[in-house]
N, C-alpha and C positions, 0 to 999 in steps of 0.2 A: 504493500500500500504506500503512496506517495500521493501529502496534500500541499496544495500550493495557495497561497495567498499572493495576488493582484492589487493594488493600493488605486485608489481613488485617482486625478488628474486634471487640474485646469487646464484646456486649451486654450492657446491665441495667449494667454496670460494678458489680457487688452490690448497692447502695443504691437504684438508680435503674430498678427492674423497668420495662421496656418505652417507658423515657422519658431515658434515658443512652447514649450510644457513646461507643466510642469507635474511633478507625484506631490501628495500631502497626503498627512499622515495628522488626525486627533491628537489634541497636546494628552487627553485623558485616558490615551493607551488604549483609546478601542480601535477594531477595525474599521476603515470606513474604504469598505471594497467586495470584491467577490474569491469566492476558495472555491478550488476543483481538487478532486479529491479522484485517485486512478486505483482500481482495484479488478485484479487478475478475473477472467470472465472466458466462458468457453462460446459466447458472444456479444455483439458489441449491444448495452444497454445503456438509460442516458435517465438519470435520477433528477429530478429539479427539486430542491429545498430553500428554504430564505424566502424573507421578506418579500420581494419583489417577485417571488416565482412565478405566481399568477397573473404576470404582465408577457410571459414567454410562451411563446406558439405552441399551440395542440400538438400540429403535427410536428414530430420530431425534426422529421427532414430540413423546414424552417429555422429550428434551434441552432444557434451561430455554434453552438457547440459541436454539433451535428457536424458541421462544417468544418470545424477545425479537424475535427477525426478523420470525414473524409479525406481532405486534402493533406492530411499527415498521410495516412495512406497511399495514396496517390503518388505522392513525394517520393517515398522510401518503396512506392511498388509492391506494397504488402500488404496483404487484411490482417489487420489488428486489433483482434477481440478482445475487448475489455469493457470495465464496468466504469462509467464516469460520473462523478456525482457532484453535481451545480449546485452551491450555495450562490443564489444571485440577493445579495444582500445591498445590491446598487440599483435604483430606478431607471426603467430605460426611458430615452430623451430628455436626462436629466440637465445635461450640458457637463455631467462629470465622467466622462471616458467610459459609461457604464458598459457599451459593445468593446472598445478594448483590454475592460476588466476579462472580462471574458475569454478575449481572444487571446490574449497572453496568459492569463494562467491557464487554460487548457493546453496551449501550445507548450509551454514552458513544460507543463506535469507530465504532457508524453512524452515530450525530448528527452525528460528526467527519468521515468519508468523505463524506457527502451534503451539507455546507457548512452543516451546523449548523443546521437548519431551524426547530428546536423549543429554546425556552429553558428555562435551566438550573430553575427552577420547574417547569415542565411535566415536564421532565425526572424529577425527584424525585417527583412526583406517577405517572408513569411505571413507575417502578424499584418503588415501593412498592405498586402492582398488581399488578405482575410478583412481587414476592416473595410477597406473601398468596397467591398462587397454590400456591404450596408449602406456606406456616407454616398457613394454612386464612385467615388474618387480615390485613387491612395494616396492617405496623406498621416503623417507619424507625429502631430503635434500630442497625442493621447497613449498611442502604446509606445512610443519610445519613453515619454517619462516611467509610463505604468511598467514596463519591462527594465529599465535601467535605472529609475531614480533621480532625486534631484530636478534640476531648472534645465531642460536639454534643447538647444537650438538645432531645427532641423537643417541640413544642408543638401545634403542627399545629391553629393558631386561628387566623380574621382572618388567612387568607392567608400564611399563618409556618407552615411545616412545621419548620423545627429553626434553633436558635439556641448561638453557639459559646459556650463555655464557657473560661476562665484555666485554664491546667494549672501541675505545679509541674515545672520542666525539670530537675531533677535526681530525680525517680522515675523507676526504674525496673522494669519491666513482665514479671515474666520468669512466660512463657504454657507449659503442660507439656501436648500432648495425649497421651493414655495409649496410643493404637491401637486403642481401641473406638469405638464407634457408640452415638448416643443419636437418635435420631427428636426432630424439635423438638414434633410432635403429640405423642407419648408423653410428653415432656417437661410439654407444657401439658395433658393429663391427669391428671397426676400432683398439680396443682392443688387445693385446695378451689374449691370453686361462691362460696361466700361465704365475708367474712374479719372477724373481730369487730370491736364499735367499737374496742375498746384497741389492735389492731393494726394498723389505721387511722391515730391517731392515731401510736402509736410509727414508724411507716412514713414519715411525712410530717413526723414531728421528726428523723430521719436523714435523707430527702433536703433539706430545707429546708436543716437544719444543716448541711451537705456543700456545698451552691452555695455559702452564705455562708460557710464556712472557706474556699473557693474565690476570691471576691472581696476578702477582706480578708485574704491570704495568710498564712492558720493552717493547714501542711502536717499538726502533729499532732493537731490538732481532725478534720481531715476527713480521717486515717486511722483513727481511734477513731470516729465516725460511720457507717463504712460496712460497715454492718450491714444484710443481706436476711434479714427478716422472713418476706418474700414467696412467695418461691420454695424457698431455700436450703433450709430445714426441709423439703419436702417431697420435692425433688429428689436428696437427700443416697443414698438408696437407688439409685439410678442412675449412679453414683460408687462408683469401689474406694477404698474406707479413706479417704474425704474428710477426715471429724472429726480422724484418726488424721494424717493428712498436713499437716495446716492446723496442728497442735498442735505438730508436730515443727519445720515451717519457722517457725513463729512464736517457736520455742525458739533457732531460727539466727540470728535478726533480720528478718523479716519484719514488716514494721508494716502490711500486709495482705496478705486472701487473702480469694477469693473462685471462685464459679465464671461462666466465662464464658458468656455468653449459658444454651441450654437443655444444656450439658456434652456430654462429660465432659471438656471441657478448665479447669483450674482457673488462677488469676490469681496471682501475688503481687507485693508490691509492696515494694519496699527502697528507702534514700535514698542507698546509696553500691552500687561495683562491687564492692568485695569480699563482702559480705553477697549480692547478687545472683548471683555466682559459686560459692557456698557453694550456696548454693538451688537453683539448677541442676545440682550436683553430686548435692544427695539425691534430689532428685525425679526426674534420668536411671535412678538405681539401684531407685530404690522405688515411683516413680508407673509407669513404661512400663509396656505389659503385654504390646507385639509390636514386633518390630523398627523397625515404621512408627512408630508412635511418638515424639516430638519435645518438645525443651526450647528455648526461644530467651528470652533477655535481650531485651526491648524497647524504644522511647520511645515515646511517642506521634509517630505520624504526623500531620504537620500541613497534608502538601499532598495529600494522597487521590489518589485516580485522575490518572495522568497520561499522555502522551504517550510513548513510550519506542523506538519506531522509525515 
């Protein structure tokens, strides 16, 4: 038996539309992700448990898990019967990486069960098929952190699909998802086709600006930088009361706030616990919108998927 745990994941991290992650991890030591768990089978079975299970497709063949098996199979040219069992302890269309929770620790638990056949490259290259299978697109801002950990800048040139990023260890990360559902296609419809030269240009002086606050440890430079251009402006409709919410915890102390990945879960960002305790007190009262709905204080997660029984 081999179970694996998957860590939760902002995308875009606001400044960084489609080319920033990042993993987090609850300052309060819980999980906040999905566990696949592989157990020897004389054929292939597919267990769904956790919170969220009841949000995952009847038929199996639909279950992104399903998919990972298969195309593990496919991969390595073998049928491989085993027992898989899904804790989806993540909401899907959360805006937190909840299909790359998935995708990686599935992929990760059979690579681990079968003695690791396939390298951590391949891997990644892997997980990010597997995801554009859902998003329409491959794109690694979600399981690259969720697989690797940490703040990961995707590149994905000359053999470099993503590259780790300096964080600053006393931000804290506190993620509010409301108990709605955003489709990540709906979300990237919501797009313009084209984007002016000026916002071009202002797009690529925020993320530039943001690494380099980042390397030369200016925490206030690249709180004030991280501005989405991008997305944020068009997304904002798909969100209850974002503007309104973003104004008020920025009134608390917030020295960011953004949304994560395609929403409706939104980001903020504090430099001390009590300011982040404050923030999670207005946004349990004001952002929820259904009892499933959730507030956690974060860090950054810096060791991503791991091993856990």
């Amino acid at each position: 038996m081999i179970k694996i745990y998957s860590p939760a994941s902002i995308g875009n991290v606001g400044v960084g539309f489609d080319v920033l992650g990042a993993a987090i991890a609850p300052i309060d030591g819980s999980f906040l992700g999905d566990t696949v768990t592989i157990l020897p089978s004389k054929k292939f079975n597919l267990i769904n448990k956790g919170t969220f299970s009841n949000q995952l497709p009847i038929d199996v063949n639909n279950n992104i898990v399903w998919k990972c098996w298969d195309y593990f199979c496919s991969f390595l040219k073998k049928n491989l019967p085993i027992t898989i069992i899904l804790e989806k302890n993540m909401p899907i269309g959360s805006g937190l990486g909840s299909s790359a929770c998935s995708v990686v620790a599935s992929i990760i638990a059979m690579n681990m069960y079968f003695n690791n056949p396939i390298q951590k490259t391949e891997l990644l290259l892997l997980m990010g098929k597997l995801e554009g299978k859902i998003s329409g697109s491959i794109h690694y801002d979600n399981v690259a952190p969720c697989f690797l950990g940490g703040l990961q800048l995707i590149i994905n040139n000359n053999g470099i699909i993503c590259q780790r990023l300096p964080i600053f260890k006393n931000w804290l990360w506190t993620i509010a998802w409301p108990g709605i559902k955003v489709k990540t296609a709906d979300a990237r419809t919501a797009l313009p086709l084209q984007y002016s030269k000026d916002i071009c240009i202002e797009h690529s002086r925020y993320l530039a600006g943001f690494i380099h606050s980042l390397y030369t440890k200016q925490p206030e430079l690249a709180s004030k930088l991280m501005n989405d251009v991008i997305a944020e402006p068009y997304r904002i409709k798909l969100l209850p009361n974002f503007l309104k919410t973003r104004q008020e915890i920025q009134k608390i102390g917030a020295i960011g706030c953004g949304i994560s990945g395609s929403g409706p879960t939104i980001f903020s960002i504090s430099d001390n616990l009590q300011t982040a305790k404050n923030i999670k007190k207005w946004l349990k009262k004001n952002y929820l919108k259904t009892h499933q709905g959730f507030v956690h204080i974060c860090k950054i997660d810096t060791i991503g998927t791991r091993k856990i029984g």
